[in-house]
C-alpha positions, 0 to 999 in steps of 0.5 A: 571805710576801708579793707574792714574785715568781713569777720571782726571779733573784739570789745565794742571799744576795738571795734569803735578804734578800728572803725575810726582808723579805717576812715577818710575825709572825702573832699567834695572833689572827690580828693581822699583826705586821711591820716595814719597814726600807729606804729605798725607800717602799713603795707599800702597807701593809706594816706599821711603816716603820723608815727610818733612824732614823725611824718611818714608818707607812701613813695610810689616808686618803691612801694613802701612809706619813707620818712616826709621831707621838710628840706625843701621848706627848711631855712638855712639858718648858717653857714659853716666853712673855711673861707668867707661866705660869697653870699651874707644870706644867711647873716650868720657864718660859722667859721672853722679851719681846714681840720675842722677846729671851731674859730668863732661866730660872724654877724653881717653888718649891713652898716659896715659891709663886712663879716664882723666877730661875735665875742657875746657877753660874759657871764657875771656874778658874785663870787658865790654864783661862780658856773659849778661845775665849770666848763674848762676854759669857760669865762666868768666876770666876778663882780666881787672882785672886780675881776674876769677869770677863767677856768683853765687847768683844775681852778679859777684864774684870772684871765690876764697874765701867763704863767710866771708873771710877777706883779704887785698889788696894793692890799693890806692883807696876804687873804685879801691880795690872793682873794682878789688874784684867782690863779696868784700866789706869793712870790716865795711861798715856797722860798723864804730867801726870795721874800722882802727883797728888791727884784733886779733884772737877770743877767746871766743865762745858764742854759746857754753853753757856754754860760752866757753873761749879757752886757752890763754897766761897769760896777754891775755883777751878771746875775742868774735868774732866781739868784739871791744876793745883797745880805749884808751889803751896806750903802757904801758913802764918802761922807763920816761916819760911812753908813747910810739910810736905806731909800725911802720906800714902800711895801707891797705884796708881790705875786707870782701867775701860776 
């Protein structure tokens, strides 16, 4: 027992607190054995300091408790750096580049003796199960439509194809076509003069200056990009009478990336 006041005054259930507080585990050595817990700091060695959910213990050099130290039984679990690890122990490296920007996570292989990329799996799901709310850039697999999209500027988008792709699909219906495509739309939804038609390649560049128009074959006209031409045209033939059917052909929905 130690430093009980000589005067007490309190409950029996205070007297019975201070009592248990104030005692040590004497070892048959002779070793004094206890420990503190409360919040108020104790001002001398009463041995280990549990305060709240921190061990605290009493530093001879400076007089005072100091927060316990697990450095030196703590495992490195990673490695965070700029260049390649000299040592694959810890196995894990966390790479980033010189201004601190994150670059992806690196496994040891034994098998292999090198730093090899750990991409993980992706998440997948129906349509419905999507991450809400998602987290930009974040990736999902959705096995309703067969596809893996992200979500990148405000919505759901497939991650293949860049802004102003154009592509065709098979799908009976327009719902159908943009359902299966996140982030697609009809090409001409706003411009009814480019819907229907067949797309050709652009040969006339109006940012250049001068306008530059690149080499074609004779009897080809330079287009812009975006122009509209051919209505009314018709197959010209040497055959009577000079019409022609069109070439035989086939439909689909043409999709722009946005």
């Amino acid at each position: 027992m130690v430093n009980f006041p000589d005067v007490f005054s309190g409950t029996p259930k205070v007297f019975a607190e201070e009592l248990v507080r104030r005692m040590r585990i004497v070892t048959p050595e002779g070793t004094i054995t206890s420990i503190y817990i409360g919040d108020s700091t104790p001002a001398y060695n009463v041995g280990p300091w549990l305060r709240g959910k921190q061990w605290w213990v009493w530093d001879d050099n400076t007089n005072q408790y100091v927060p316990l130290d697990l450095g030196a039984s703590e495992r490195t679990w990673y490695t965070v750096s700029v260049n390649e690890p000299e040592t694959s122990d810890p196995p894990v490296w966390v790479r980033k580049t010189a201004d601190d920007k994150f670059v992806g996570v690196y496994i040891w292989s034994s098998t292999l003796n090198a730093w090899v990329s750990s991409n993980g799996i992706v998440f997948s799901g129906p349509t419905n199960l999507r991450p809400n709310p998602p987290v930009p850039l974040q990736q999902y697999y959705d096995t309703d439509i067969g596809c893996l999209i992200w979500y990148e500027r405000n919505a759901w988008r497939t991650v293949s194809g860049v802004p102003g792709d154009i592509k065709f699909v098979a799908y009976e219906t327009l719902s159908e076509a943009l359902q299966r495509n996140p982030g697609w739309v009809l090409f001409g939804a706003n411009e009814q003069a480019y819907r229907g038609r067949v797309i050709s390649g652009a040969t006339k560049d109006p940012g250049a200056s001068p306008v530059t128009n690149l080499p074609v074959p004779s009897g080809v006209t330079p287009r812009a990009a975006f122009e509209v031409f051919g209505t009314g045209v018709t197959v010209a033939v040497s055959n009577t009478p000079p019409t022609a059917p069109y070439p035989t052909g086939i439909a689909l929905w043409c999709l722009q990336k946005l």
